[in-house]
N, C-alpha and C positions, 0 to 999 in steps of 0.2 A: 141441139145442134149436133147434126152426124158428119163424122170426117172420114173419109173412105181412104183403103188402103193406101193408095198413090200418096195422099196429102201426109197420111201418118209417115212414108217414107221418105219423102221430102224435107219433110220436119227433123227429123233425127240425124239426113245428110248434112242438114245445114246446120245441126248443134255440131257435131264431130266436124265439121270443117272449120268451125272455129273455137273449139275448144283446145288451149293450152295449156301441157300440164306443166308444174310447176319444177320439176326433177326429168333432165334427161335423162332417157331410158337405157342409153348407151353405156351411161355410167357408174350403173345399181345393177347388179344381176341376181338371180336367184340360185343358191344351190339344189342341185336337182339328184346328186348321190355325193357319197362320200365313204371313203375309207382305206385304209391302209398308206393313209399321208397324200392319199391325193381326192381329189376335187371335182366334181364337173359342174362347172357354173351355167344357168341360162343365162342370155342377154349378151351385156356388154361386146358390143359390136365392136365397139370402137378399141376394144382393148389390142395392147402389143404385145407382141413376143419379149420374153424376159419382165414384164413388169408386173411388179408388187400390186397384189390387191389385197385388201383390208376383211379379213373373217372376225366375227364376231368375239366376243374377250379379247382383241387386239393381238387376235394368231393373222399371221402374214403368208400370203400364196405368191407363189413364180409361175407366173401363164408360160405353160409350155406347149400347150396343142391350141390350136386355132381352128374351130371346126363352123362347119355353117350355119348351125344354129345353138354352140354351144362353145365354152371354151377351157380344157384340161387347165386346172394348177397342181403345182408341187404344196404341198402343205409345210411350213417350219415352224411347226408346233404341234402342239396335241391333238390330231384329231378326232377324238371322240368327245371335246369341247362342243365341234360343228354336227350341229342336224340340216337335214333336208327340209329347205323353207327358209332358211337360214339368209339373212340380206346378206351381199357381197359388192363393195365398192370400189371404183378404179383410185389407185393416189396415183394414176399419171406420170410415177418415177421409176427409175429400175432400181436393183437391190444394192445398198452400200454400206459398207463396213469401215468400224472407227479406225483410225490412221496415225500414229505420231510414239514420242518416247515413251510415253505414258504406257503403253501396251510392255513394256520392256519388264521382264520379270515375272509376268501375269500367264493366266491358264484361262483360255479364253473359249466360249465355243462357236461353231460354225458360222454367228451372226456378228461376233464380237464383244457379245456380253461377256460379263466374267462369272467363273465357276468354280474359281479358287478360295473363294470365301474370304478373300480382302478389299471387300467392300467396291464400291464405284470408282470405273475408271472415267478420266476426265480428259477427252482427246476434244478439242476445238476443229479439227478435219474429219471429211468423209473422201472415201476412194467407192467407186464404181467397180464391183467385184467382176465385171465383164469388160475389156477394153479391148484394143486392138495392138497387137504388139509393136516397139518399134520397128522401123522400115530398116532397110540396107543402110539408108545415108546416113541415121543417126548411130549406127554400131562403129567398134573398130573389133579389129583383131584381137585374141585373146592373146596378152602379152608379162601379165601377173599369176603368178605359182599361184595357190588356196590350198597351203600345207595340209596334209590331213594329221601330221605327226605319226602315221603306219607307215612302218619300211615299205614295206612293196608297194603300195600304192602310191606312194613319192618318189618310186622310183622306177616301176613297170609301166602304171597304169596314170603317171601323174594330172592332177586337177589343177586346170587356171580359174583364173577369177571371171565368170562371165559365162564359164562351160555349164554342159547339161548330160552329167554322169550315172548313168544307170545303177545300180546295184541289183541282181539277177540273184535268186535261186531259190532251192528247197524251205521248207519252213523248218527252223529250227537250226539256220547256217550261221549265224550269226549278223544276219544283215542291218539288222537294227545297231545292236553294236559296233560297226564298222559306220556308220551317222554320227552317234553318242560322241562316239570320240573325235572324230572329227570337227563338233560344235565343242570338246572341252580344251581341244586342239586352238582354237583363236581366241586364247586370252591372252590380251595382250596386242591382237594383231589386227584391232580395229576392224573388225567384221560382227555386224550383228547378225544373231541365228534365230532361224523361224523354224519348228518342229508341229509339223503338221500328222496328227496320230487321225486315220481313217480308218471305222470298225478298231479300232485296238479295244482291249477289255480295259475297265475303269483304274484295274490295280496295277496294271501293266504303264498307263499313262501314270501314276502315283509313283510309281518306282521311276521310271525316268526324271519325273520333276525333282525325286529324291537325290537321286545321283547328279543330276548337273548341279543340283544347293550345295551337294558336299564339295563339289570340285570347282566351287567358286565360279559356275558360267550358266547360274539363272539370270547374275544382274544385264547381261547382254542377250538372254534370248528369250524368244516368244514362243509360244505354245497353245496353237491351236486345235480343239481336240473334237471330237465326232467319232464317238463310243460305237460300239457295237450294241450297245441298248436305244441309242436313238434312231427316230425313223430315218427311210432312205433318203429322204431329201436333205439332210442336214450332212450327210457322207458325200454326196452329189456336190455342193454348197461349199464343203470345207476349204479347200484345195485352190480354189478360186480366191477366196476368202485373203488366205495367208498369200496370196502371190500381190493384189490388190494392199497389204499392209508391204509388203517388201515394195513395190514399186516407188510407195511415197518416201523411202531413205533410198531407194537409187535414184531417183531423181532428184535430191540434194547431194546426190555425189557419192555417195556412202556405200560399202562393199556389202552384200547380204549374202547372208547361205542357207537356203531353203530346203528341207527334207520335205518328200511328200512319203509319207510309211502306211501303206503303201495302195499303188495303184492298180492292183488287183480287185481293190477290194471295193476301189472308185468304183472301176468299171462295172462290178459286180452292181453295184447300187443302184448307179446311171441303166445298165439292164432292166433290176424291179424297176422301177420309174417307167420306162421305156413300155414292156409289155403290160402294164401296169394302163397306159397311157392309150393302150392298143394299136403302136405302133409295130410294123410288122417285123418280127424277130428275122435276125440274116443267119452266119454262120454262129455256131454254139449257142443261138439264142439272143447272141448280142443286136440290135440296131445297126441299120449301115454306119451311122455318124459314129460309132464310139471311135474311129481314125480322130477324126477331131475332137474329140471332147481332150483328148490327150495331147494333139497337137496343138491347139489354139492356147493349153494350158503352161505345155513349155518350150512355146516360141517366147514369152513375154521373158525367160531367163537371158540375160545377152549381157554385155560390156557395151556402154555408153562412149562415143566420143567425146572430147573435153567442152565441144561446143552443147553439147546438152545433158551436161552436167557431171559425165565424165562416170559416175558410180555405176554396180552390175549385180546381176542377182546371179549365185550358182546355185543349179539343182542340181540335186542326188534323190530322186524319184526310186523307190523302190518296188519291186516286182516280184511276187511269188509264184515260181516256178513248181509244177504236179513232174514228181519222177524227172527231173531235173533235164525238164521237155522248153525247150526254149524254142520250138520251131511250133508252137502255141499259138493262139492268135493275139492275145492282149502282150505276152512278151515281143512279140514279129512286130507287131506294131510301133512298141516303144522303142525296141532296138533302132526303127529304122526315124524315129523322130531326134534321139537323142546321140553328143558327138563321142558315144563309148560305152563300153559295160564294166562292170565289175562284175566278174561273173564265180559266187560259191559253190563249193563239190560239200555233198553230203559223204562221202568216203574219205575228202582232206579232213574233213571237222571231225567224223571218228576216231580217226589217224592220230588226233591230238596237233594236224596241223591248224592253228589259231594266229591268225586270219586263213578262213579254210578260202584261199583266193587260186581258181587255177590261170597259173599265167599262158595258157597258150591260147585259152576261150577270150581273156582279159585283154582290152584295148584301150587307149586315148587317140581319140582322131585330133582334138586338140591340143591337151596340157603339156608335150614336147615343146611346143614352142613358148610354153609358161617356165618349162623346166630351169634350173638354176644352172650355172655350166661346170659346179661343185659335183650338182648329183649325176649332168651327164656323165664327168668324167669316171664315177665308182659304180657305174649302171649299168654301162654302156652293151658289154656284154650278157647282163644279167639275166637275160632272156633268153638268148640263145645256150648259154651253162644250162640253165634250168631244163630247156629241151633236150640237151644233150643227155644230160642226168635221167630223165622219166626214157627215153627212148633205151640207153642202157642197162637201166634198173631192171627193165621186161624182158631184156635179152639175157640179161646174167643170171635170171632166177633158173635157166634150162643148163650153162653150163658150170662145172666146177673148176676149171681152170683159166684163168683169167689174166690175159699179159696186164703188159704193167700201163699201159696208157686206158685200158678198162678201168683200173682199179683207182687209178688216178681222177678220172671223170666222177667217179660212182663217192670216193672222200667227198672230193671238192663239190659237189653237189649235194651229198647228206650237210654240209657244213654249211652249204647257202640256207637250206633250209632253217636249219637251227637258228642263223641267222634273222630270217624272216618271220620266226615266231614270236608273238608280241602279245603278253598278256591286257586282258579290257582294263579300260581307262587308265592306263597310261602311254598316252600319246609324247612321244620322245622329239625332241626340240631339232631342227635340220643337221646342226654340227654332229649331235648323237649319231643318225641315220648316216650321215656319211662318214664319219669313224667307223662304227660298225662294217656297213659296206666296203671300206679303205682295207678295212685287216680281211676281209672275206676275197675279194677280189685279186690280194698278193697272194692268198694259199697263205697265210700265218694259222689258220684253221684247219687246214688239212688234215695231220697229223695226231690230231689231237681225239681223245675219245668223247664223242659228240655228245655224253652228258654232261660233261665238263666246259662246253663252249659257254652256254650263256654265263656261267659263274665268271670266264673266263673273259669275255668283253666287257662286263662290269665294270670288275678289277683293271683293266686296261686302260677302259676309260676314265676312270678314277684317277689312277698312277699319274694317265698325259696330261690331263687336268690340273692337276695338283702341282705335276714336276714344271709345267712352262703354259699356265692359263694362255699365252698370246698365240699359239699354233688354234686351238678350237676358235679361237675367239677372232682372228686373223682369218678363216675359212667360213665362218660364220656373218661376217662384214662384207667380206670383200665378193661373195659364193662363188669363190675359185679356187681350188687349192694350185696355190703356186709353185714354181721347181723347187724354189726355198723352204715353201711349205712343208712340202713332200720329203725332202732332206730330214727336217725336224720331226717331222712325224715318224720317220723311217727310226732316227738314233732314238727317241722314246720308246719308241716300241721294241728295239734293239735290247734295252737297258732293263725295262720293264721283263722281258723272257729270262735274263739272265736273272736277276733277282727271284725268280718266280717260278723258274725251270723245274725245279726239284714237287710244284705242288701238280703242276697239267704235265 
């Protein structure tokens, strides 16, 4: 029996017309290259943007390109695990990180797991590391201080609960530092802390965790960490990560204070990823979207109304500035998502000014109306002196004869500064900062030989302390120094010079 081609092709249409396979094809794809933590999958048609697919040894990808007959993942895991050929399956979710107290104390990495070497964490929730921020109607205004315990910045630059506070500058300013203490800052003050370390080196994350165990404010913070040895996707990952674990304590009401350290180096990451991905590079190489990758990440910071639940996450996003260039494009960006900067001078930090903060680059578009009406009142000026003093300081270095309202300016303003300097981790309690400020502010510091100031607000403080605890403690309660107040404080301080005259 001979069958001619016709029939042979007929026969074969009608096996494929009803042949069913057992595994949709939409769902399994094939890797077709791989390397440098990313992925190109065949198949999977059906797959979505943002969602986890399944690589072989139980490494996990984030579909970020969508192409027409293939589909980009981010790799968060090792991959030189994966070869080409390699099966790759949809799980139909997107990526979530564990969520709850349990997390509290722990050194965690970009996925959640832990890396601290204290065994398994036990959280019963998951958060969705991508969400959408809340809306106008669920915010309120930013109405609660978020003491940092730094004179100047609770009192130039101040932080409310809910705000999204930049920290700007050089490497090597102290920006890190100015976080640290900040998070050693709310013990005590019912705020949990998330320290999100992106690219930082391993020893560098070691020593931080070291320092908040000594200073008693590991048992309130989390630490989320994404080395600079691990691939880009997990630096991309982090930051998301630790904002998704803060969400699930503002949304039971709970205040949180979130560091992202920093988003330089985000960006940097999200870039490899990006050209990596063969998406077309814009200005310096970055992706048009890196605006968003940064705003979608700290619009989720805000203050809750009481109707939904009333808690608030603050950032302090951190930013490294080349040659102390802030008209950059990753700082231009951030500047303009976030309500302020902290902005450090490499010339204050050599200067031996610590906190090297310049107050004239330095803003809060919110924390004024967080401010307490204690610190307005020993602040109030504090900015304007400080400019008075740098505009003078440049003009007296050309002459040598100097009236007497120059010389006056040029004291009272070396004596602000003195003031303003605050050695790391120790962050000084509100009553401290506005005592201090109180005796800066009268000119009790003027006169004095500006080595001698800090020894000499110590001892002050110590004396007021001691002679009539209820004036600190009276301003500290009430955050207003009262006429009565200010009376008592005046005769302490009165009493305190007499006694003490012959040492300053």
């Amino acid at each position: 029996m001979k069958l001619n081609a016709n029939e042979i092709s007929a026969l074969i249409k009608e096996q494929i017309k009803n042949y069913h396979r057992e595994v949709d094809s939409s769902d399994v794809g094939t890797v077709i290259a791989v390397g440098d933590g990313i992925a190109l999958v065949y198949g999977l048609s059906e797959a979505m943007l943002g969602e986890l697919l399944l690589f072989p040894n139980d490494i996990y990808g984030l579909v970020m390109n969508l192409e027409v007959d293939h589909v980009g993942a981010v790799l968060l895991g090792d991959d030189s695990l994966i070869k080409e050929g390699d099966e790759v399956k949809r799980t139909k979710e997107v990526m979530e990180v564990p969520v709850g107290d349990a997390l509290l104390g722990r050194v965690v990495n970009a996925l959640g797991q832990p890396i601290d070497g204290l065994g398994p964490i036990e959280c019963k929730e998951h958060r969705p590391i991508e969400v959408i921020a809340p809306g106008v109607i669920a915010r309120k205004s930013v109405d609660t201080p978020l003491e940092t315990g730094i004179t100047m910045i609770d009192a130039i630059t101040p932080i409310g609960r809910g705000q999204r506070e930049l920290i700007i500058g050089d490497r090597q300013t102290g920006k890190t530092a100015i976080a640290i203490d900040t998070i050693i800052n709310q013990k005590g003050k019912d705020v949990l802390c998330i320290y999100v370390a992106i690219g930082q080196k391993n020893s560098t994350v070691a020593q931080i965790v070291d320092k908040l165990k000594n200073h008693g404010a590991l048992d309130y913070t989390l630490i989320v960490s994404a080395t600079a040895s691990e691939p880009a996707p997990m630096l991309y990952v982090a930051p998301y990560s630790g904002v998704a674990m803060a969400e699930h304590w503002m949304y039971q009401g709970k205040d949180v204070l979130i560091v992202y350290d920093d988003l330089s180096k985000h960006a940097v990451s999200y870039r490899t990823l990006s050209l990596l991905l063969k998406r077309s590079p814009g200005r310096e190489a970055y992706p048009g979207d890196v605006f968003y990758l940064h705003s979608r990440l700290l619009e989720r910071a805000c203050k809750l109304d009481e109707k939904h639940g009333g808690g608030s996450i603050t950032a302090l996003p951190i930013v490294e500035t080349q040659s102390g260039d802030i008209s950059a494009y990753i700082p231009t960006n951030v500047i303009s998502i976030t309500d302020g900067q902290i902005f450090l001078v490499t010339d204050l930090f050599n200067a031996g000014q610590r906190p090297a903060i310049d107050a004239g680059l330095s803003v809060s578009r919110v924390g004024g109306a967080a401010q307490t009406k204690a610190m307005k009142q020993v602040a109030r000026s504090l900015k304007i002196d400080l400019a008075n003093f740098g505009e003078m300081k440049s003009f007296a270095q050309f002459g040598s004869d100097l009236d007497a309202s120059t010389v006056s300016i040029l004291k009272h303003g070396e004596a602000l500064l003195e003031v303003l300097k605050q050695p790391q981790y120790s962050p000084y309690p509100l009553e401290k900062e506005i005592f201090y400020l109180f005796m800066a502010k009268n000119k009790y510091l003027d006169n004095l030989n500006k080595n001698k100031i800090s020894g000499y607000l110590l001892k002050a403080y110590e004396y007021v302390n001691s002679s009539d605890k209820s004036i600190l403690e009276d301003i500290k309660k009430k955050k207003e120094i009262t006429i009565e107040n200010e009376k008592k404080l005046v005769d302490a301080i009165s009493k305190f010079n007499e006694l003490y005259k012959e040492e300053y």
